[in-house]
PDB file as gemmi writes it, atoms N, CA and C in Angstrom:
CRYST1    1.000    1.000    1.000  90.00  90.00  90.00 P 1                      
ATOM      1  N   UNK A   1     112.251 119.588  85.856  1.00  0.00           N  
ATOM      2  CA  UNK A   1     112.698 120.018  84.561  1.00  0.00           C  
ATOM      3  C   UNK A   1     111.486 120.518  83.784  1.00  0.00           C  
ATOM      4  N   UNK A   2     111.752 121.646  83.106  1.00  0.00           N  
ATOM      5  CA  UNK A   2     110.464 122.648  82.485  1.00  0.00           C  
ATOM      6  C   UNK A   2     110.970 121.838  81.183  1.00  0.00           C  
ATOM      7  N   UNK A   3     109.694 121.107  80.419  1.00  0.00           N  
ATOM      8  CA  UNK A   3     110.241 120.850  79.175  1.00  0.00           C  
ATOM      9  C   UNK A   3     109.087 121.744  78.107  1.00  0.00           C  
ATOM     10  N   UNK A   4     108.754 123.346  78.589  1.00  0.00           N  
ATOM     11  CA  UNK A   4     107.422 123.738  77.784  1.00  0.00           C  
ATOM     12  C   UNK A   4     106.293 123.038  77.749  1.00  0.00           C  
ATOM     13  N   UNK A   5     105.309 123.281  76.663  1.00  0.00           N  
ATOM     14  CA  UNK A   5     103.546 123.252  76.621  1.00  0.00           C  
ATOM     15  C   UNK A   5     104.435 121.577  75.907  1.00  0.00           C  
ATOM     16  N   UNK A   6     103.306 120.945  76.019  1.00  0.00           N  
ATOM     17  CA  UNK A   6     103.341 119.630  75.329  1.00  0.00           C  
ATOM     18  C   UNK A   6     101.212 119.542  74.900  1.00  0.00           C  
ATOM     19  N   UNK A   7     100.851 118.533  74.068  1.00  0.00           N  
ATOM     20  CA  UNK A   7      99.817 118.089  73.438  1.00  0.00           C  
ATOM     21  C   UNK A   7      99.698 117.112  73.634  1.00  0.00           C  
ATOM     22  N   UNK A   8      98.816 116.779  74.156  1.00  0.00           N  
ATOM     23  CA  UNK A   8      97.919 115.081  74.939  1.00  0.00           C  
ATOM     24  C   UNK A   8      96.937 114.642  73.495  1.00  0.00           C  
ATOM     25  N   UNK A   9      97.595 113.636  73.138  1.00  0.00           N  
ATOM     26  CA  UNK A   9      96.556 113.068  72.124  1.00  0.00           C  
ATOM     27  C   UNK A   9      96.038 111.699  72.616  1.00  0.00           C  
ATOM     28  N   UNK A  10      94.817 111.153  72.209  1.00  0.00           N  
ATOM     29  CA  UNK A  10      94.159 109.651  71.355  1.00  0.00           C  
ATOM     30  C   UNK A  10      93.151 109.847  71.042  1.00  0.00           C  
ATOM     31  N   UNK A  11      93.153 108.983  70.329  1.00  0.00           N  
ATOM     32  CA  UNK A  11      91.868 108.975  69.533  1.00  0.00           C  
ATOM     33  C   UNK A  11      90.751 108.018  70.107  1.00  0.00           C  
ATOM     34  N   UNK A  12      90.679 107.066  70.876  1.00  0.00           N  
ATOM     35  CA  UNK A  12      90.134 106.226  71.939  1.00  0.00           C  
ATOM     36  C   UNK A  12      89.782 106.820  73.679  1.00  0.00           C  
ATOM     37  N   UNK A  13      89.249 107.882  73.746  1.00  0.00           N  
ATOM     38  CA  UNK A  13      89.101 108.144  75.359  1.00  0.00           C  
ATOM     39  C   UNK A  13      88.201 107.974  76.078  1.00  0.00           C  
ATOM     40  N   UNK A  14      87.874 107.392  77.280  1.00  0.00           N  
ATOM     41  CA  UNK A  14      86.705 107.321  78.495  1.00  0.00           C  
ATOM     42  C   UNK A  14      86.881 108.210  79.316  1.00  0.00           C  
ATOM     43  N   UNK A  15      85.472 108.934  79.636  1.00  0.00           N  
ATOM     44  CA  UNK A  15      85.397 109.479  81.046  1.00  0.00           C  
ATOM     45  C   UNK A  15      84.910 108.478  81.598  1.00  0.00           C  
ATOM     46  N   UNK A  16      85.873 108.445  82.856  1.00  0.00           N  
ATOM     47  CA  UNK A  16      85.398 107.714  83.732  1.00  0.00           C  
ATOM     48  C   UNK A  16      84.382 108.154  84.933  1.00  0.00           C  
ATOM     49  N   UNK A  17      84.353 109.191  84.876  1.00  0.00           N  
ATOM     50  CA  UNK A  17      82.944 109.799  85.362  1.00  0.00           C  
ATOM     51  C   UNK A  17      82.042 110.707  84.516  1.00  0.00           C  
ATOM     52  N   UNK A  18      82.015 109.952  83.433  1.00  0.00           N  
ATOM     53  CA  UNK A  18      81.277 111.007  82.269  1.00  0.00           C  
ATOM     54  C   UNK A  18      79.703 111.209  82.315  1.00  0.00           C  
ATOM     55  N   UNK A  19      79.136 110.230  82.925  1.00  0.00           N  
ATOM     56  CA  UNK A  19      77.609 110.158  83.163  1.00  0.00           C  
ATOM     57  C   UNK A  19      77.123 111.688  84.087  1.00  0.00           C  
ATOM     58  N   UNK A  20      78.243 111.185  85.145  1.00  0.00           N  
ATOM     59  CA  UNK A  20      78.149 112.297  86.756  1.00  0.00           C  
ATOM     60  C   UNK A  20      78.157 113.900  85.836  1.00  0.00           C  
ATOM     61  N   UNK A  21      79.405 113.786  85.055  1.00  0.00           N  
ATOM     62  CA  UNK A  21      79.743 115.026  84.514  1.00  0.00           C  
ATOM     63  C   UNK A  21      78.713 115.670  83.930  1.00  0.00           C  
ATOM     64  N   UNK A  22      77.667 114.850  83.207  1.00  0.00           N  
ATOM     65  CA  UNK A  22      76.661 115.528  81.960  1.00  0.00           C  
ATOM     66  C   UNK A  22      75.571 115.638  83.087  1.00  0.00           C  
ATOM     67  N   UNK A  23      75.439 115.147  83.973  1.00  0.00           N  
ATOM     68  CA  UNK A  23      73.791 115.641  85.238  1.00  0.00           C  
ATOM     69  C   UNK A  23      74.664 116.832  85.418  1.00  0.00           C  
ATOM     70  N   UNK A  24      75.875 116.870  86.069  1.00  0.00           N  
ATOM     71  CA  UNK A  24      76.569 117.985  86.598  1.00  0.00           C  
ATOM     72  C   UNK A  24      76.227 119.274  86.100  1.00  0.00           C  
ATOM     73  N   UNK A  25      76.420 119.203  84.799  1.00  0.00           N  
ATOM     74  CA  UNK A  25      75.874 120.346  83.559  1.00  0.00           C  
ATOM     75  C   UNK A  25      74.947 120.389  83.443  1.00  0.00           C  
ATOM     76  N   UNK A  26      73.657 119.200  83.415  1.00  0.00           N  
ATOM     77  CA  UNK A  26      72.437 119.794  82.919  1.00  0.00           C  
ATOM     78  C   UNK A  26      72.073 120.326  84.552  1.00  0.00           C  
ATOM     79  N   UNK A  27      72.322 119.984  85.636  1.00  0.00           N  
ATOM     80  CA  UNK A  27      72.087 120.483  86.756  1.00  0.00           C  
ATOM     81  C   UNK A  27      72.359 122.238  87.290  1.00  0.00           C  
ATOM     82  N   UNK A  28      73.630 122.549  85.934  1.00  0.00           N  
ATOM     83  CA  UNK A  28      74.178 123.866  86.397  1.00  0.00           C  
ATOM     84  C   UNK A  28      75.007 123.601  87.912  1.00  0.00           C  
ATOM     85  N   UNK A  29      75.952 122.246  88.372  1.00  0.00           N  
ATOM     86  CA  UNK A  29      76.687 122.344  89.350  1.00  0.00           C  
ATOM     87  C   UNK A  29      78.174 122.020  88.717  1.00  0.00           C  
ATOM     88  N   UNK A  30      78.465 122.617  87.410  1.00  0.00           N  
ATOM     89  CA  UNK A  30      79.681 121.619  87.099  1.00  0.00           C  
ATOM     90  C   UNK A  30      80.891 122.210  86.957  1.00  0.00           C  
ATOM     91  N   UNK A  31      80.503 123.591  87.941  1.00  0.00           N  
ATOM     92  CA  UNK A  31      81.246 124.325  87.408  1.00  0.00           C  
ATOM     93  C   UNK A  31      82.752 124.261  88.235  1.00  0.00           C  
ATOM     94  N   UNK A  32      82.797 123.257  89.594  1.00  0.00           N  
ATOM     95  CA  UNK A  32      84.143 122.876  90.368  1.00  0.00           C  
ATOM     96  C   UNK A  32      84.114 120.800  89.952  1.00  0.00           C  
ATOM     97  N   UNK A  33      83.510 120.483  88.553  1.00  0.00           N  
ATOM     98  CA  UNK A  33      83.457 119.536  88.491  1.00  0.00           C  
ATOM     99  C   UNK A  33      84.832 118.917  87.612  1.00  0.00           C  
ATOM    100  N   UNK A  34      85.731 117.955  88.046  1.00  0.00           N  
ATOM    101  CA  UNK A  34      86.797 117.466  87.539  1.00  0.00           C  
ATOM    102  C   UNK A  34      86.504 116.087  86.617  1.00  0.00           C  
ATOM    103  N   UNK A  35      86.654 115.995  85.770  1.00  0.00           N  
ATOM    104  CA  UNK A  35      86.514 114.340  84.448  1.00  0.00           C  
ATOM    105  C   UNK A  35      87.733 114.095  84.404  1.00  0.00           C  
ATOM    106  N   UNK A  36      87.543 112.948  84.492  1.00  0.00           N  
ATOM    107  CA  UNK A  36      88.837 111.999  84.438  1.00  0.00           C  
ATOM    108  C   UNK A  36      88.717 111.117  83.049  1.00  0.00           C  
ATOM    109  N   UNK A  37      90.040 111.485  82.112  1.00  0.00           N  
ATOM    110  CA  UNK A  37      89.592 110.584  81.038  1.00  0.00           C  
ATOM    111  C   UNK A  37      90.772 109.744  80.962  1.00  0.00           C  
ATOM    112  N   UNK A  38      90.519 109.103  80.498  1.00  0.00           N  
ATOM    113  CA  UNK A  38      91.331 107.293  80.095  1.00  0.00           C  
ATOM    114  C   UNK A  38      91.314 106.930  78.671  1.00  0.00           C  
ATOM    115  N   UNK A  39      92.608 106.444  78.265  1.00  0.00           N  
ATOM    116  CA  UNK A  39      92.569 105.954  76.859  1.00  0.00           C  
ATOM    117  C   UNK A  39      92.007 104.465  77.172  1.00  0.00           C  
ATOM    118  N   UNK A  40      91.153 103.957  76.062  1.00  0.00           N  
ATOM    119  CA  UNK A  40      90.491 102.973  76.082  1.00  0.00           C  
ATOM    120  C   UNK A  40      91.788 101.742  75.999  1.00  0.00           C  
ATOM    121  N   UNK A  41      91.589 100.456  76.304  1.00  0.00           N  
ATOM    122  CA  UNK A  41      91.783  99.187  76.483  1.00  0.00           C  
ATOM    123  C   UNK A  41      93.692  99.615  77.213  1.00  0.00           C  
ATOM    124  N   UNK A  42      93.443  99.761  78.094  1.00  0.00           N  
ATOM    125  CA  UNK A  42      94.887 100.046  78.723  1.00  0.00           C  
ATOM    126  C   UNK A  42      96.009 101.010  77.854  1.00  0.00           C  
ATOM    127  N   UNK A  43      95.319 101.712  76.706  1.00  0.00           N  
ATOM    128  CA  UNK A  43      96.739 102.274  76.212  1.00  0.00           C  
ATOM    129  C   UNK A  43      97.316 103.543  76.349  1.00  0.00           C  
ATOM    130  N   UNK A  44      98.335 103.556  75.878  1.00  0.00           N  
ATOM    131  CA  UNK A  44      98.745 105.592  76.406  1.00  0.00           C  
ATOM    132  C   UNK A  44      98.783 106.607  75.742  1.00  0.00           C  
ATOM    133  N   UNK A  45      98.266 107.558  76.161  1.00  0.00           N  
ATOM    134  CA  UNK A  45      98.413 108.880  75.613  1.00  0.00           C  
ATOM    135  C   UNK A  45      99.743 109.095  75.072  1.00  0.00           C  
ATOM    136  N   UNK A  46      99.352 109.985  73.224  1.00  0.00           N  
ATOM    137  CA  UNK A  46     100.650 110.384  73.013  1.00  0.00           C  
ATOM    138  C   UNK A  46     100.871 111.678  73.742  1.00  0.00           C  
ATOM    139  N   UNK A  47     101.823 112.135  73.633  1.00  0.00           N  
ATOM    140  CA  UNK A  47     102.748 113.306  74.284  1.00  0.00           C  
ATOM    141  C   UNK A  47     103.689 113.780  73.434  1.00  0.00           C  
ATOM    142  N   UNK A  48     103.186 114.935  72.809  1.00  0.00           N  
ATOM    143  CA  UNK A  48     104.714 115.496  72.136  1.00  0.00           C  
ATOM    144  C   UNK A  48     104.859 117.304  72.527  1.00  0.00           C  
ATOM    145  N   UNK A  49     105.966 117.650  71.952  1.00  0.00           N  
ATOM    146  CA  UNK A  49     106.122 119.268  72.196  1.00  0.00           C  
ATOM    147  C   UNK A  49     105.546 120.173  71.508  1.00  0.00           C  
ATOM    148  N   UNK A  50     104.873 120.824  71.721  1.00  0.00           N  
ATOM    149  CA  UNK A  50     103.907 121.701  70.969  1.00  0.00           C  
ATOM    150  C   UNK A  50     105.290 122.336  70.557  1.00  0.00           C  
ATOM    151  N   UNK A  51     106.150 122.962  70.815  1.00  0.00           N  
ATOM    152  CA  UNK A  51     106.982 124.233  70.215  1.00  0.00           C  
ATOM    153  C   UNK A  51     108.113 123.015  69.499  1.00  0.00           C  
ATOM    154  N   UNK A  52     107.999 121.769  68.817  1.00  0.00           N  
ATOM    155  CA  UNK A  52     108.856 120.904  68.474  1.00  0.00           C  
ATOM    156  C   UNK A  52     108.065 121.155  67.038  1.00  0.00           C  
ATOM    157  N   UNK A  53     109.384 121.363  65.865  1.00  0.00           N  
ATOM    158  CA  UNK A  53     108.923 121.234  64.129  1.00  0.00           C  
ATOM    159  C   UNK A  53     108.255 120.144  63.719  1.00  0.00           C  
ATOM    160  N   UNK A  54     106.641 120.123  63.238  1.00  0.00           N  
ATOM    161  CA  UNK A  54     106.385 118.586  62.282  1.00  0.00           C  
ATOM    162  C   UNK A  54     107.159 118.120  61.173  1.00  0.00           C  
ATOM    163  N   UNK A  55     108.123 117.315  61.464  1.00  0.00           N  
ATOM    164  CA  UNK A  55     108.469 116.260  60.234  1.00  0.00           C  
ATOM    165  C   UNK A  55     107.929 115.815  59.359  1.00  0.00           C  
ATOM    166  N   UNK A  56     106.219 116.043  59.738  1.00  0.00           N  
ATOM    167  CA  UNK A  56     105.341 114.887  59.319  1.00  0.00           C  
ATOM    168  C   UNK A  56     105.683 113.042  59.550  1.00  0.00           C  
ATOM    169  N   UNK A  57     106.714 112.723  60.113  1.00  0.00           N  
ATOM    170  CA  UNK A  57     106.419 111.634  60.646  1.00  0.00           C  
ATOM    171  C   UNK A  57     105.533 111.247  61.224  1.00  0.00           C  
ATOM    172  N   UNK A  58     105.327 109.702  61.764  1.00  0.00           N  
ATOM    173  CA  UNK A  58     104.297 109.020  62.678  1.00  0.00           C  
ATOM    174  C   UNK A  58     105.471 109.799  63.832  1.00  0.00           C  
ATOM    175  N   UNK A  59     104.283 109.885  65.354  1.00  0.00           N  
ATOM    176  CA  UNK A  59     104.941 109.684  66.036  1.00  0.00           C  
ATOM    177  C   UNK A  59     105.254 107.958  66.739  1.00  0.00           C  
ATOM    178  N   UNK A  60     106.527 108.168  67.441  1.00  0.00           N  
ATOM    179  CA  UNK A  60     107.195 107.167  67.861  1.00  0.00           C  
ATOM    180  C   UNK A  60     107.104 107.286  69.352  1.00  0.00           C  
ATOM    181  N   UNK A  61     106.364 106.600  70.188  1.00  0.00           N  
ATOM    182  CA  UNK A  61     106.513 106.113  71.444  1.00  0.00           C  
ATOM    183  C   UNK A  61     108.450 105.971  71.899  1.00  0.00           C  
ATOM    184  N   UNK A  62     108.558 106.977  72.938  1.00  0.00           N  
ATOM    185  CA  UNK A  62     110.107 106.830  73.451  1.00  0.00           C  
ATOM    186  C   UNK A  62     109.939 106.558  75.048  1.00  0.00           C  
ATOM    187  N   UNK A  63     110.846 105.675  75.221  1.00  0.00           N  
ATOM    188  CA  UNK A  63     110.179 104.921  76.480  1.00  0.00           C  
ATOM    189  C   UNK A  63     110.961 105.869  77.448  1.00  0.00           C  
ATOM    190  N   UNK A  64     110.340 106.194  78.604  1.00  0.00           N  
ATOM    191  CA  UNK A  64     110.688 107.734  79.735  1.00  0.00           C  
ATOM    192  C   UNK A  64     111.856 107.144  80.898  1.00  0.00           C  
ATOM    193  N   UNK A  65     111.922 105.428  81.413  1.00  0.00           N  
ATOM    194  CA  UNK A  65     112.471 105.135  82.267  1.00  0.00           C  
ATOM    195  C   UNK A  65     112.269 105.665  83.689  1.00  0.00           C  
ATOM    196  N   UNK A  66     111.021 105.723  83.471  1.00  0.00           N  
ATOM    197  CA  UNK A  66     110.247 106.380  85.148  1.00  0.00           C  
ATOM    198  C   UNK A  66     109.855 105.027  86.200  1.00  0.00           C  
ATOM    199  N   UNK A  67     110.580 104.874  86.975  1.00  0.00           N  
ATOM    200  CA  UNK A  67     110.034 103.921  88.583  1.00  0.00           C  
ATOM    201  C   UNK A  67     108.995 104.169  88.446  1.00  0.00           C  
ATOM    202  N   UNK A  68     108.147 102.459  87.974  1.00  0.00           N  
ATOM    203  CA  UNK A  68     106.464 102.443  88.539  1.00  0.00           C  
ATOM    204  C   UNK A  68     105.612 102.594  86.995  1.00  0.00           C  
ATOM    205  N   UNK A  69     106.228 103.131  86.228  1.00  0.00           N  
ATOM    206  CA  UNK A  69     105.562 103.762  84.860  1.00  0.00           C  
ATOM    207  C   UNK A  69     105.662 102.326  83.546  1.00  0.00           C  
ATOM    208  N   UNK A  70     105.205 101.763  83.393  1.00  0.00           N  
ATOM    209  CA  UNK A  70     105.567 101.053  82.257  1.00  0.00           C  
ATOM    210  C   UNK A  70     105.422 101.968  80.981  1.00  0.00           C  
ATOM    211  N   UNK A  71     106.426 101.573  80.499  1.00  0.00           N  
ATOM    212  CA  UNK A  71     106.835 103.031  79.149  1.00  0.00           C  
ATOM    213  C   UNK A  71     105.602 101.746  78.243  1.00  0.00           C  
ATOM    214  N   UNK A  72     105.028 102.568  77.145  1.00  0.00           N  
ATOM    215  CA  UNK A  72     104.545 101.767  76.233  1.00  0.00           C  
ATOM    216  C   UNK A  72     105.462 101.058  75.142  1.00  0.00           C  
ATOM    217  N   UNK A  73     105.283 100.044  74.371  1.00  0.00           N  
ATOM    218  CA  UNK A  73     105.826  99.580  73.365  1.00  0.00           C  
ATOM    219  C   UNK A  73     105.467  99.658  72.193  1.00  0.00           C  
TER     220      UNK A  73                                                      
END                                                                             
């Protein structure tokens, strides 16, 4: 299911190979180099629809019901 562009937010993120990444660059090899980032202390990225109207509400965590995925609370 195509649900369009969506926007990855937090405000808390780790690379988990962020050290590797910055030699990578000052080395000039980074250019097939992949970073992996992580929201800090186990939590999840928001996700909303870029082509969806701001309410200006908070967003609200809606739990997905995906096998394997713990939806956040």
């Amino acid at each position: 299911m195509d649900i369009g562009p969506v926007h990855l937010f937090h405000a808390r993120v780790v690379a988990d190979n962020g050290l590797q990444a910055i030699e990578a660059l000052r080395a000039g090899r980074a250019a097939d180099m992949k970073v992996v980032l992580r929201p800090q202390n186990g939590e999840h990225y928001r996700i909303y629809l870029a082509d969806a109207p701001d309410d200006n509400l908070p967003l609200i965590p809606s739990p997905l019901g995906l096998p394997g995925y713990n939806d956040p609370s």
